[in-house]
N, C-alpha and C positions, 0 to 999 in steps of 0.2 A: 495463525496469528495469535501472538502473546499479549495482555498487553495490562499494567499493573497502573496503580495509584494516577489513573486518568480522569478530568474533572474540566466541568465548561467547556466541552469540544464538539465540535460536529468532526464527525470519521465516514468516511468511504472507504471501502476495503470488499475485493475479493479476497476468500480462501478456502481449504479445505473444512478447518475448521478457526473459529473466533472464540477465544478463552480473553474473558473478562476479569478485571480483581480488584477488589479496592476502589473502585471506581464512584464514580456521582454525577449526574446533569449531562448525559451524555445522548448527542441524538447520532443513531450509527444508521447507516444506509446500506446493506449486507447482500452477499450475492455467495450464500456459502452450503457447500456440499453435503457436509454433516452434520453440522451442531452446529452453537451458539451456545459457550456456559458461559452463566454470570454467576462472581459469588464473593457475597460481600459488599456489595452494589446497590445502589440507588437512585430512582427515575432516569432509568433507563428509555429511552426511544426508539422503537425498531423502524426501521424503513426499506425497499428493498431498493435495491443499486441498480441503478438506470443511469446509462450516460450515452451523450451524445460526442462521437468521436469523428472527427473530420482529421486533422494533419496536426502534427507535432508540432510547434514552430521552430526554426533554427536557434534563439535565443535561451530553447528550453535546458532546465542541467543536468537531464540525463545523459548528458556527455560530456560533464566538468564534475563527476564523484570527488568528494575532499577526503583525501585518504590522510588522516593524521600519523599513518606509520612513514609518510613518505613525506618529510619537509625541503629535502632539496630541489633546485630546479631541474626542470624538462622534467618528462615522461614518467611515471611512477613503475614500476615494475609489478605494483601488483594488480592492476586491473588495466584494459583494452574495451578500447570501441569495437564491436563486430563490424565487419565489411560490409557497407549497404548491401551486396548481393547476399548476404547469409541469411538479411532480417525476415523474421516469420513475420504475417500474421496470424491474430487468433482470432478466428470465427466462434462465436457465440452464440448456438441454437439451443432451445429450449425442444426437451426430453419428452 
C-alpha cells in the first residue's frame, strides 16, 4: 500500500507492506507482513488491525465499482461480480 500527502485520517489497512509520505495526524491500524515506511511524516499512530467481521450487508458497494471508463448504461465490460459459489474465505491465523 502506497500512500502520499495524507492528513487528519484514521486508515485501517491490511498488506504486504505500508509506504507512507508526506503525510501528518494520522492514526493507522496495520496488520502488515514486512514493513511500515514513513518518510516525511508526522505524529504518526500506530495501532494493530483487529476487526470483527460477521456478514457483508447486501446494501454494501463492493458490488456497485464506479468505473469512470465506462459511462454508458448497463454492464460495464471492465469488471464482474464473482459467482457466490467462487467466493473464498480468508482465514486469519497468527504464526
Amino acid at each position: 500500500m502506497l500512500m502520499y500527502d495524507c492528513a487528519r485520517s484514521k486508515i485501517f489497512a491490511t498488506a504486504q507492506q505500508i509506504r507512507i509520505h508526506n503525510s501528518y495526524d494520522l492514526r493507522i491500524h496495520a496488520g502488515v507482513r514486512a514493513a511500515v515506511i514513513i518518510e516525511s511524516c508526522a505524529n504518526i499512530s500506530m495501532a494493530p488491525y483487529r476487526y470483527s467481521y460477521v456478514e457483508v450487508p447486501d446494501g454494501n458497494a463492493w458490488m456497485r465499482p464506479n468505473d469512470f471508463d465506462w459511462l454508458a448504461e448497463g454492464q460495464s465490460p471492465n469488471w464482474m461480480v464473482v459467482p457466490e459459489s467462487e467466493w473464498e474465505t480468508c482465514i486469519i491465523r497468527d504464526s
